[in-house]
C-alpha positions in Angstrom: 134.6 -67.2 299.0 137.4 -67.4 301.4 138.5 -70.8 302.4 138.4 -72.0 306.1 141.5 -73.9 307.4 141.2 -76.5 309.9 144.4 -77.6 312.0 145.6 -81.3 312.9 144.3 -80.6 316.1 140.9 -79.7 314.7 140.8 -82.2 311.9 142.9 -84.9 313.8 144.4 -86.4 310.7 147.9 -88.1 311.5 150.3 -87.2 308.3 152.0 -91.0 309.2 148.3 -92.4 308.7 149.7 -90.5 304.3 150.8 -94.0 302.1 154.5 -92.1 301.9 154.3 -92.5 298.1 151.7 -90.0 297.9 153.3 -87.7 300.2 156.5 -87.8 297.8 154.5 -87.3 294.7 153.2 -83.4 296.9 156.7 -82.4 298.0 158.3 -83.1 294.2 155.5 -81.3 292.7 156.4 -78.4 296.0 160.1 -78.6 294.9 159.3 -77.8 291.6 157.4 -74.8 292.4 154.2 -76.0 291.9 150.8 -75.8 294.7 149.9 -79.8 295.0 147.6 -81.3 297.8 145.8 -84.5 298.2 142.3 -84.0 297.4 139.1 -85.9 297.9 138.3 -89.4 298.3 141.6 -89.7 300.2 141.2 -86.5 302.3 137.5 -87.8 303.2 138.5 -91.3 304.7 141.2 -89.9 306.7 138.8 -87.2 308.2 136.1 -89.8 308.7 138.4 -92.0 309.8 139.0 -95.2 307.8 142.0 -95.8 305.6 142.1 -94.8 302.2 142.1 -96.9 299.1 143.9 -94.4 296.6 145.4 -91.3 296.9 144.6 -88.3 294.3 146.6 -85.5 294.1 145.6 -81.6 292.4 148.1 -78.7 291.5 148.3 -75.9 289.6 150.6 -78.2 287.5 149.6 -78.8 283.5 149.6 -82.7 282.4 152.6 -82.3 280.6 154.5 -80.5 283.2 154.0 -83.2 285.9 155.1 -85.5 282.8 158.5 -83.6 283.0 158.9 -83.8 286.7 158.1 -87.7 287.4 160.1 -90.3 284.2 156.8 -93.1 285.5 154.6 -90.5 284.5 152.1 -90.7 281.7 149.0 -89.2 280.4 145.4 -90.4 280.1 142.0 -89.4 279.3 140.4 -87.1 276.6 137.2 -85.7 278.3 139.5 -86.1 281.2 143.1 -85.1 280.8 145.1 -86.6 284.0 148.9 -87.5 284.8 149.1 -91.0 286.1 152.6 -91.1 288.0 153.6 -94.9 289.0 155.9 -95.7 291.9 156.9 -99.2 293.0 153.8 -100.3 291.1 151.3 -98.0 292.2 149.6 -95.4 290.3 148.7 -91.7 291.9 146.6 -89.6 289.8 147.3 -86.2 289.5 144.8 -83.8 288.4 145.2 -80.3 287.2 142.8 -77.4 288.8 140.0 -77.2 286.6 136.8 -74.6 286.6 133.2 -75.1 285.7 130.0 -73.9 285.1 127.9 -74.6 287.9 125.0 -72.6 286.4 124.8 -75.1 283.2 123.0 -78.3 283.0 124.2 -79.6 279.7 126.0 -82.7 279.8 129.8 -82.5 280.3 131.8 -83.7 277.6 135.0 -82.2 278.2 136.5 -81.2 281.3 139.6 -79.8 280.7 139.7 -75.8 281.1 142.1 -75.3 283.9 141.1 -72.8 286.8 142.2 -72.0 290.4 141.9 -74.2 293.4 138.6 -72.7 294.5 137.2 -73.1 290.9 138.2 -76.6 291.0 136.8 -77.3 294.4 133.3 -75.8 293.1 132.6 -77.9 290.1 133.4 -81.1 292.6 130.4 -83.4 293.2 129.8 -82.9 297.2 131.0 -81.1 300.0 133.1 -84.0 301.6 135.0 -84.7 298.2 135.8 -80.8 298.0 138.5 -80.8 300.5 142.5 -80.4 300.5 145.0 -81.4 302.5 147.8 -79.1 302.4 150.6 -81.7 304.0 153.0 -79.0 304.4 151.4 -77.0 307.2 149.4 -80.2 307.9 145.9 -78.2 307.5 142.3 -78.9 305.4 141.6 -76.3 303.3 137.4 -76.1 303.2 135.7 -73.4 300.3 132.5 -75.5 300.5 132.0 -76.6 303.9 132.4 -79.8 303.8 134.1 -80.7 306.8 131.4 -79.5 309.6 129.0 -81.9 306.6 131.2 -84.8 307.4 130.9 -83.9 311.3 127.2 -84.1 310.6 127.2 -87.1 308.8 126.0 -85.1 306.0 126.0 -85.6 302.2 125.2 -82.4 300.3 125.9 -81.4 296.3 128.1 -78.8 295.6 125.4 -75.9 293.4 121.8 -77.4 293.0 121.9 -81.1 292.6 119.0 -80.7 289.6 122.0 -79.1 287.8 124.7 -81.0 288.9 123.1 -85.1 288.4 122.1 -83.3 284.6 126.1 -82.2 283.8 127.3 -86.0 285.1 124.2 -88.6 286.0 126.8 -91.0 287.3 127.0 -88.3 290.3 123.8 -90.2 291.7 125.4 -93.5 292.0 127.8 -92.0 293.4 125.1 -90.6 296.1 123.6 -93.9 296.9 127.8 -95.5 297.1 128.5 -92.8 299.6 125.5 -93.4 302.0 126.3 -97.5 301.3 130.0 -97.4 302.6 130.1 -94.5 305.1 126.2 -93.9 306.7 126.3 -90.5 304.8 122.4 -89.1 304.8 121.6 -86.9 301.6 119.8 -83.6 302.0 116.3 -83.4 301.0 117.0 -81.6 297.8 119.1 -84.4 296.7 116.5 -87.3 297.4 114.5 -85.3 295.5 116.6 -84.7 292.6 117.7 -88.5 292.5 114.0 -89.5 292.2 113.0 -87.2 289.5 116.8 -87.4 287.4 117.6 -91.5 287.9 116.9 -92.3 284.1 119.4 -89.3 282.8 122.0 -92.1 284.6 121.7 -93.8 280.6 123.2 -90.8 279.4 126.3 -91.6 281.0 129.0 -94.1 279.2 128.0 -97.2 279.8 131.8 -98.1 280.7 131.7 -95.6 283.3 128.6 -97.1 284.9 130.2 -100.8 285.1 133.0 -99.2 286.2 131.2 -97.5 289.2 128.8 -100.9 289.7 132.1 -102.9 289.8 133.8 -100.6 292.5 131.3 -101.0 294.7 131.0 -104.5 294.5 134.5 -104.8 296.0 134.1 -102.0 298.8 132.6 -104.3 301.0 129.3 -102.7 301.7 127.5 -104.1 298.2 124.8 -105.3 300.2 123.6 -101.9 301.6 124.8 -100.6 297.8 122.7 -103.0 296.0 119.7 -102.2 298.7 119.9 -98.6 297.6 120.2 -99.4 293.9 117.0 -101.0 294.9 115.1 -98.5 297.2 115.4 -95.5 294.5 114.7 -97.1 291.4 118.4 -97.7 290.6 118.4 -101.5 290.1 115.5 -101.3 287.1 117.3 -98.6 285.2 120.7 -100.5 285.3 120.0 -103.8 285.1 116.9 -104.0 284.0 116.9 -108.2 283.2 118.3 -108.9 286.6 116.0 -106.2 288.9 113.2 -108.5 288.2 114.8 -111.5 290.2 114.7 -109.6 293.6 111.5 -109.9 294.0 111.8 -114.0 294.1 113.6 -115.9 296.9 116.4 -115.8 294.9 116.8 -112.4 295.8 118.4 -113.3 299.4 120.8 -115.7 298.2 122.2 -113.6 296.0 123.0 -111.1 299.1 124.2 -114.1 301.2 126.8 -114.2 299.0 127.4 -110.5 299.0 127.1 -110.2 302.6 129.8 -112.9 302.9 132.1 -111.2 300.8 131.5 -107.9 302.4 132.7 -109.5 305.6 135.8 -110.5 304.4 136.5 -107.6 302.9 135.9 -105.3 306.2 135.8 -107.5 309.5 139.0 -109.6 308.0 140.6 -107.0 306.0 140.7 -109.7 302.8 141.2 -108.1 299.5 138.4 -107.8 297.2 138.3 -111.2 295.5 138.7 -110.3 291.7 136.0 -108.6 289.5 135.1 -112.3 288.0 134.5 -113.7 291.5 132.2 -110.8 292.2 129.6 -111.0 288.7 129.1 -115.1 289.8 127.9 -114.1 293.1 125.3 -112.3 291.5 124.6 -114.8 288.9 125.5 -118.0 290.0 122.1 -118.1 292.2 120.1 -117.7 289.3 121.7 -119.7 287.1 121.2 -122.9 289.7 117.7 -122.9 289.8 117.6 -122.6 285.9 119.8 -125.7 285.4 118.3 -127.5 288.2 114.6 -126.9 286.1 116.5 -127.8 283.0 117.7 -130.9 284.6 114.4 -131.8 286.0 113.2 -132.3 282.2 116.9 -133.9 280.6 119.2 -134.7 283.4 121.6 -136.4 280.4 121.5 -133.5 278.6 123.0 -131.3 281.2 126.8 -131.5 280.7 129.4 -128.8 281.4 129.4 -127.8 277.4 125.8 -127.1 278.3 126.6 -125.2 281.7 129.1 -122.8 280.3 126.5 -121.9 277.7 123.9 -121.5 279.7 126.1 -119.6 282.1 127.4 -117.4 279.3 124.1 -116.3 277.6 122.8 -115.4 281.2 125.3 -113.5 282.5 125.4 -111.7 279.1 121.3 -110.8 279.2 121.3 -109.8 282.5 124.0 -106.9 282.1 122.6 -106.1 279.2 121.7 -103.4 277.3 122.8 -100.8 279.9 126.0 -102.4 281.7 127.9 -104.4 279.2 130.2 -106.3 280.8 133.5 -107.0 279.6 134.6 -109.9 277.6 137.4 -110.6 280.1 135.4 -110.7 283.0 132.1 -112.6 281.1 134.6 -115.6 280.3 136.5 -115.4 283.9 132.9 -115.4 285.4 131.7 -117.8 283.3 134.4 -120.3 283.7 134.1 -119.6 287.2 130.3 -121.0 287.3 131.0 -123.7 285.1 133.8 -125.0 287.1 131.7 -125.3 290.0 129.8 -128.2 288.5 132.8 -130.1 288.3 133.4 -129.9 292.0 129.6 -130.2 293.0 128.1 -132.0 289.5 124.1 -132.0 289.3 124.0 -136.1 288.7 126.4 -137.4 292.1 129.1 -139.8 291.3 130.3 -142.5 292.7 133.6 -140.9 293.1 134.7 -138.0 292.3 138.1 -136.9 291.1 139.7 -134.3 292.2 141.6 -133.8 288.2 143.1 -130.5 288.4 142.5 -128.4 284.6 145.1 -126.5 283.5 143.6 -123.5 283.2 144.8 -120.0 284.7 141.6 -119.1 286.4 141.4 -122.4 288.4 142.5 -120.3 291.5 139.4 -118.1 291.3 137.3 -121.0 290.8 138.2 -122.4 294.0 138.0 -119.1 295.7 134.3 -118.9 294.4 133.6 -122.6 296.0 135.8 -121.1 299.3 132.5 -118.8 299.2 130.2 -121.7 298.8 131.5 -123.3 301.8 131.0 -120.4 303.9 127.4 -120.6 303.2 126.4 -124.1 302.7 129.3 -125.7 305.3 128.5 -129.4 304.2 130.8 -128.8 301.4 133.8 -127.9 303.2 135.5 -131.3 303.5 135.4 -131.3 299.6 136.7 -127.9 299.4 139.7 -128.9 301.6 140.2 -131.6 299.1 140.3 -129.8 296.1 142.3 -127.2 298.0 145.2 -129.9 299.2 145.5 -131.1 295.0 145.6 -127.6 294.1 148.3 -126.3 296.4 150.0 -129.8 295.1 149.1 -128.7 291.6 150.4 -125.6 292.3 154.4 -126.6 293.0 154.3 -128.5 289.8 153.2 -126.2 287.8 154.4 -122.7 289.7 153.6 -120.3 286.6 150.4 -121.0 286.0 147.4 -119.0 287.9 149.3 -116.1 288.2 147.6 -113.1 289.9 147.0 -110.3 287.0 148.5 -107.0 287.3 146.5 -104.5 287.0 148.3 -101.7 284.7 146.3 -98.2 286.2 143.0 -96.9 287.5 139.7 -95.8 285.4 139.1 -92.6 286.1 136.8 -91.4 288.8 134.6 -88.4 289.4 136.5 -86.2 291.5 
């Protein structure tokens, strides 16, 4: 199939609106001799307007070559064989073209046969994501047609989508994420497939499915995410001990605090609070109204030792079995929750002290209560007060609560 080129003036996509790293990353790989353009996620936001969050990169270019070319550069993945180049603490992930079989609807293992560009652009998930931007001559090369889809607000599979969820299941979250953050609207075929495929999603790695849940959670449109985990049967296959609570009033607390973060995150252009901060908005609901029944019977026997466990063997059942969440982010989460009883305890003092632990994580403790304030705003005179011996804390004490770095991406369907 011969590709259709679209110009700036027909795509209106502003080369300046290109983070400049990724642009460097395409003209070394040019230099070198190589073909290189960016390629999906990033080439879809700029077309539909909103500003990327990462930049990928394709070219004819083996792993190992672009290895030789960039001294940052190293290699990842085994179903999954990518070049990760850093600059000034940034990673871009360069992907070589690859070809598949459209036709076959075994379950993909490994993914590393290189092809041409088209080939690579056919055994892409949908139309939208198949796109290049050649930044040379400023132009979007289209084999799939996925530009006039994104001018129709579209969302269509490359091949038949019965195929395509079968090869890689994780392909329907990534249906209901695309019609959460941009309004995309799935072809019939699709719906269809996604009704009679969603439990082939437990096929996938269950890694790759927290990794995916987690994403979304900080792309400030959980809410409508979570609504359409909901809607097509999502929420029961992947979290199967937590679906059961939205269908009880907890249900729209949990989104309150969703909704609240999504606002941040998109009307004030906050960063995503970390991963932690995220997992206790969706347990921390729940786990109130079972310590506030616990305290009803033993209010002595509810003391922070007795919070953190309850918090930990919560959080821990209601991922479970399907999305196993990590040990890092259970204790971060966890301590999170806990912490909150020391700033609003069950049984009210007299006075409270404002003792700051040292702990690391403090910072996203109080961020998590920053939340609460938002929602409940009778605690906000507290949160100031805790905030002011914090930011006190803080000078004495200036390496502690350190932001973490965060070393590269997890790789993403293409």
């Amino acid at each position: 199939m011969a590709a259709k080129k679209y110009t700036k003036k027909q795509h209106k996509i502003n080369i300046d609106d290109i983070d400049p790293n990724a642009l460097e990353v395409l003209e070394t790989l040019q230099e070198n001799g190589f073909k290189a353009y960016l390629v999906g996620g990033s080439v879809r936001d700029l077309l539909l307007g909103y500003a990327p969050k990462d930049y990928d990169i394709s070219t004819d270019a083996l792993p190992e070559e672009v290895r030789d070319i960039f001294p940052s550069c190293f290699i990842v993945g085994k179903r999954f064989r990518l070049a990760h180049v850093r600059i000034n603490r940034k990673v871009y992930e360069v992907s070589t073209f690859r070809k598949g079989d459209n036709e076959d609807d075994t379950l993909i293992y490994n993914d590393n046969e290189w092809g041409t560009e088209e080939e690579d652009v056919k055994r892409r998930d949908f139309t939208v994501n198949g796109l290049f931007y050649d930044n040379q001559k400023q132009v979007i090369i289209d084999y799939v047609g996925g530009v006039e889809d994104a001018k129709k607000n579209l969302l269509r599979c490359i091949g038949n989508p019965y195929i395509r969820f079968k090869q890689d299941p994780v392909r329907m979250i990534r249906l209901l994420k695309f019609r959460a953050r941009f309004g995309l609207v799935p072809d019939e075929e699709m719906l269809e497939a996604l009704f009679a495929l969603r439990t082939e999603v437990l096929k996938s790695s269950p890694a790759r499915l927290l990794e995916e849940f987690l994403r979304m959670l900080e792309s400030g449109a959980s809410v409508a995410f979570l609504k359409n985990l909901q809607e097509h049967g999502f929420l029961q296959t992947l979290l199967p001990n937590l679906a059961p609570y939205f269908e009880t009033p907890v249900e729209q607390t949990i989104y309150n605090y969703l909704h609240v973060v999504d606002r941040l995150i998109t009307a004030e252009r906050k960063r995503p609070p970390r991963r932690s901060v995220l997992v206790a908005c969706l347990i921390y609901p729940i786990l109130q109204e079972r310590l506030h029944e616990i305290y009803q019977r033993a209010p002595k026997k509810v003391h922070l030792g007795k919070i953190h466990q309850e918090a930990n063997d919560l959080t821990i059942d209601l991922f479970n079995p399907v999305l196993r969440i990590t040990k890092k982010i259970l204790a971060e989460a966890v301590g999170i929750m806990q912490t909150q009883y020391r700033f609003t305890p069950l049984q009210k003092k007299k006075k409270l002290v404002c003792k700051i632990p040292n702990t690391p994580n403090f910072g996203c403790c109080l961020k998590f209560f920053m939340l609460r304030t938002l929602l409940e705003p009778g605690l906000t005179d507290l949160y100031n007060e805790w905030h002011y011996y914090y930011e006190k804390h803080k000078k004495n004490n200036p390496r502690e609560d350190k932001p973490r770095k965060r070393n590269g991406r997890r790789r993403k369907d293409s």
